[in-house]
N, C-alpha and C positions, 0 to 999 in steps of 0.2 A: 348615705347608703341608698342605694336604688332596690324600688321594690316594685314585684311585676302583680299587676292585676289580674286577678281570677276573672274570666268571663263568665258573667252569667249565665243561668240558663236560658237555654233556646236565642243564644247569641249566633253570628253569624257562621257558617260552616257548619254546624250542625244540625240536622234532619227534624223539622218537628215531629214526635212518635206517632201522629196521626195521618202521614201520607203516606208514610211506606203500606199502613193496611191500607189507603185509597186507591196506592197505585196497582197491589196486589189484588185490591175486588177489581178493577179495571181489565187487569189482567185475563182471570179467571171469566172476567163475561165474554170478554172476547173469547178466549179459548172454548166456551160452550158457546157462542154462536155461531166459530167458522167449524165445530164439529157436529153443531146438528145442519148447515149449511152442508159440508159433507153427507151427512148419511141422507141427504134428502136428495142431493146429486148424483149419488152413486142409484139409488133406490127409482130415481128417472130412467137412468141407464140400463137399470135392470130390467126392468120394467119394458122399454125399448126394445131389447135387443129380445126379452119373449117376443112381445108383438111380431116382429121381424121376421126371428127364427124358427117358430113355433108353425107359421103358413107354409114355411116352405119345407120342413120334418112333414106335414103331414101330405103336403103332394107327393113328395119322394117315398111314402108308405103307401099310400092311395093308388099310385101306379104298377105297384107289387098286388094287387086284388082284383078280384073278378068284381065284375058290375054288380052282380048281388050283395056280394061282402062290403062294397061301397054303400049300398041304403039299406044293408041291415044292422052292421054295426059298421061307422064310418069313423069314429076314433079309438078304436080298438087298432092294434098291430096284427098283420097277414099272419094267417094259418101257415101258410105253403106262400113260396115266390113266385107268382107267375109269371117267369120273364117273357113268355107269348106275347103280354101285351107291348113289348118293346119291340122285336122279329116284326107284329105285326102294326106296329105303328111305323116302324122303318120301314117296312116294303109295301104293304096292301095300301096304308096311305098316303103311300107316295114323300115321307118325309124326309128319306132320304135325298131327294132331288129338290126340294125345298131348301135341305140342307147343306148343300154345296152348291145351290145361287147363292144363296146369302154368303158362304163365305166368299166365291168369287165380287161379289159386290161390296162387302162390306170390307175385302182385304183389299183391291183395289181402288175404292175412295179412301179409303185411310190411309194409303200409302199418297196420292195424290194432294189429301188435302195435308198430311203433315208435309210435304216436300214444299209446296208451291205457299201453304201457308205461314213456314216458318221463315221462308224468303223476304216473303212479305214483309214480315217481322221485323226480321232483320235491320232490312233496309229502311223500315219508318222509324225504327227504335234508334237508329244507326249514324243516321246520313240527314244533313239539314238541305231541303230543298225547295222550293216555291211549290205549293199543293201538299205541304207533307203533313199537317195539319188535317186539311179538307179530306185526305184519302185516307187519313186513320178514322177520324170519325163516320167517314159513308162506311168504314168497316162497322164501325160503332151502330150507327143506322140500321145495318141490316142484322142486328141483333134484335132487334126491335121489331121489325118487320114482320107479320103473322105468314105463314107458308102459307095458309088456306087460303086468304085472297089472294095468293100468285098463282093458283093450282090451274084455274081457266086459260090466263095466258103463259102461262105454261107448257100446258095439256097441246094447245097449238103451236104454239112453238116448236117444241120438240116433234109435232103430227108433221109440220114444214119441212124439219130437218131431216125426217126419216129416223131417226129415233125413236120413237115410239113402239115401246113391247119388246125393246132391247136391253142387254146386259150394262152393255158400254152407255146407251143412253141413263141408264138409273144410275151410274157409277157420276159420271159428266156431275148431275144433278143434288147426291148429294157430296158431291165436291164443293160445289157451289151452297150449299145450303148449310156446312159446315166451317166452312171458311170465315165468317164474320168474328166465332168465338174463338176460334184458331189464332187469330190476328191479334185479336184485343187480347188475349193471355201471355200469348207468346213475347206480343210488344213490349209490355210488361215486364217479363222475367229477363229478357235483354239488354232492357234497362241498370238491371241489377248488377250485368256482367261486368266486372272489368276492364275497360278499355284499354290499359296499358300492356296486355296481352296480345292483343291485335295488331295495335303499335307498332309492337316489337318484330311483329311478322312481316309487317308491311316492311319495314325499315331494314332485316331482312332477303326482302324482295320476292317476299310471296305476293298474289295477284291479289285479288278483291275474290273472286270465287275461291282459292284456296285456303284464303285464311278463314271463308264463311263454314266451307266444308271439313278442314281438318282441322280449326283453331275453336271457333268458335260453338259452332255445331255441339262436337262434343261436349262443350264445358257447359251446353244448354240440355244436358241429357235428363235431368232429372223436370225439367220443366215439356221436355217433351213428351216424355212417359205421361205425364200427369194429362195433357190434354189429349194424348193420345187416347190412353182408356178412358174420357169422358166423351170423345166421337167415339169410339168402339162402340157405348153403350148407347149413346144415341141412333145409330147405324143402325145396330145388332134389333132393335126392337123398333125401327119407325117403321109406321103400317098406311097410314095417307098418303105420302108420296107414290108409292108398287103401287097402293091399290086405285091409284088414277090414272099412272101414267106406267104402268106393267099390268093387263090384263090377260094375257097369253099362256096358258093351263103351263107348259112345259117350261117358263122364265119365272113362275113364280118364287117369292122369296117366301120364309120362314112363318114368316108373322100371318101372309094370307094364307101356307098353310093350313095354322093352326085353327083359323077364324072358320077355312072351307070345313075341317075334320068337322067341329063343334056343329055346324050350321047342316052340312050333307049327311046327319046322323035322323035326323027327323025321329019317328017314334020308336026307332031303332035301339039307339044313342049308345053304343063306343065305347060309357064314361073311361073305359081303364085305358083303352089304346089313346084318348085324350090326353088324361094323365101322363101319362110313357111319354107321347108328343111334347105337351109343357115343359117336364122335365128337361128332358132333349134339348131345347129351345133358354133353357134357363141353364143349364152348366158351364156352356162355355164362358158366360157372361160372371159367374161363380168364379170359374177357375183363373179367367183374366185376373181379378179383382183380388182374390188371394195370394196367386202369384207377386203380383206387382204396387198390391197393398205399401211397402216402406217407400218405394220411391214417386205412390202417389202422394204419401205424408210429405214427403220432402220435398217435390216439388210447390206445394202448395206453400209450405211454409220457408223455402228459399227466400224467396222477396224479401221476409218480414224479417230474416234473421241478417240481412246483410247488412 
């Protein structure tokens, strides 16, 4: 007669009763540490985005007030709106003509440097050739490079060319001066593209410009957005390049402006038509960045999701 053996206890297969509560307190510590890891992350962010948002609520209220109501009570909210200080920060300080250099300046190098820089791209990210290396990194270099020790030769340079105190010279310039990040991003995200896409264009019997233009281009659109608004905001706000090599009352951009309103006010001082100006000088830069906010996320994190 066959007889079948009882396993003991704590034989094999079965759980000694003392891990499942070790693995359970294991649990439970993690779980309260990636949750006070949250509330500590979230409580940065908060935190943050006061700091942030809180400077620029209070310009945008600041600019609705007369100069009094500014140093007597300056965090308090306006009485009354007084949009005068805006009428006369637009006409009496000339900011409307400050304001449309800069968009001619800043809309035509950013059309140049996305054009000529995503070319560039292209074709390093693209095409194997003797120098391909060495011409991505001198892109690489001139990220590196301080503008400030180039401002001298420069300054003369451009005096030689007859540029100097011009629209098209300041545009030329920061073409140039945008282009190194241009290159290195763009290389980058080209990388990521697909090349069987292209291929197929080419084979096809599209050219090398058509497929860059209609094939490829587009399918790099979220990676242009992204660098695009990162020159817009650098453009939109540089103040050293105009203010060395644009010194001519009626070419001035934005930014000198703002510096001449604050500084030509002496014991006078403006503060509200200031304000009005900031503001001014600060919305389109807002509205870009809201607008185009999801597809600067996306371009950013293209690369990393492919």
């Amino acid at each position: 007669m066959k007889t079948t053996d009882t396993p003991p206890a704590g034989a094999v297969g079965e759980r000694p009763p003392g891990r499942k509560t070790a693995g359970a307190a294991v649990n439970t510590k993690r779980h309260s540490e990636g949750k006070t890891l949250n509330v500590f992350s979230h409580g940065m962010l908060i935190l943050w985005s006061f700091m942030v948002v809180l400077p620029l609520l209070w310009a945008v209220m600041t600019s609705f007030k007369t100069d009094r109501a500014i140093f007597t009570s300056p965090w308090s909210l306006p009485t009354s709106l007084e949009f005068g200080n805006w009428s006369r920060a637009w006409t009496q300080a000339h900011m409307s003509d400050y304001f449309l250099n800069t968009v001619l300046v800043v809309g035509g190098s950013l059309i140049g440097t996305m054009l000529f820089g995503s070319m560039a791209a292209y074709v390093l990210a693209r095409f194997e050739f003797p120098g391909n290396r060495f011409i991505y990194f001198l892109f690489i270099g001139g990220m590196s490079f301080p503008i400030i020790l180039a401002l001298v030769p420069l300054f003369y340079v451009m005096n030689n060319m007859g540029m100097l105190n011009t629209l098209h010279g300041l545009i030329l310039v920061y073409i140039a001066y945008s282009l190194p990040f241009t290159v290195f991003f763009l290389t980058a995200f080209f990388r990521t593209l697909p090349t069987s896409v292209a291929e197929a264009a080419l084979i096809d019997g599209a050219s090398h410009a058509r497929t860059y233009f209609q094939v490829m281009l587009p399918m790099a659109k979220p990676g242009l957005i992204s660098v695009g608004i990162f020159n817009f905001l650098g453009q939109w706000n540089q103040y050293m390049l105009p203010t060395v090599l644009n010194t001519d009352q009626d070419r001035k951009v934005l930014s000198q402006g703002l510096v001449q309103l604050a500084v030509s006010q002496g014991y006078k001082g403006d503060w509200s038509g200031l304000f009005a100006g900031l503001v001014m000088a600060m919305l389109p830069v807002l509205a870009a960045y809201i607008i185009f906010q999801r597809q600067v996320v996306a371009g950013l994190t293209a690369g990393a999701l492919k």
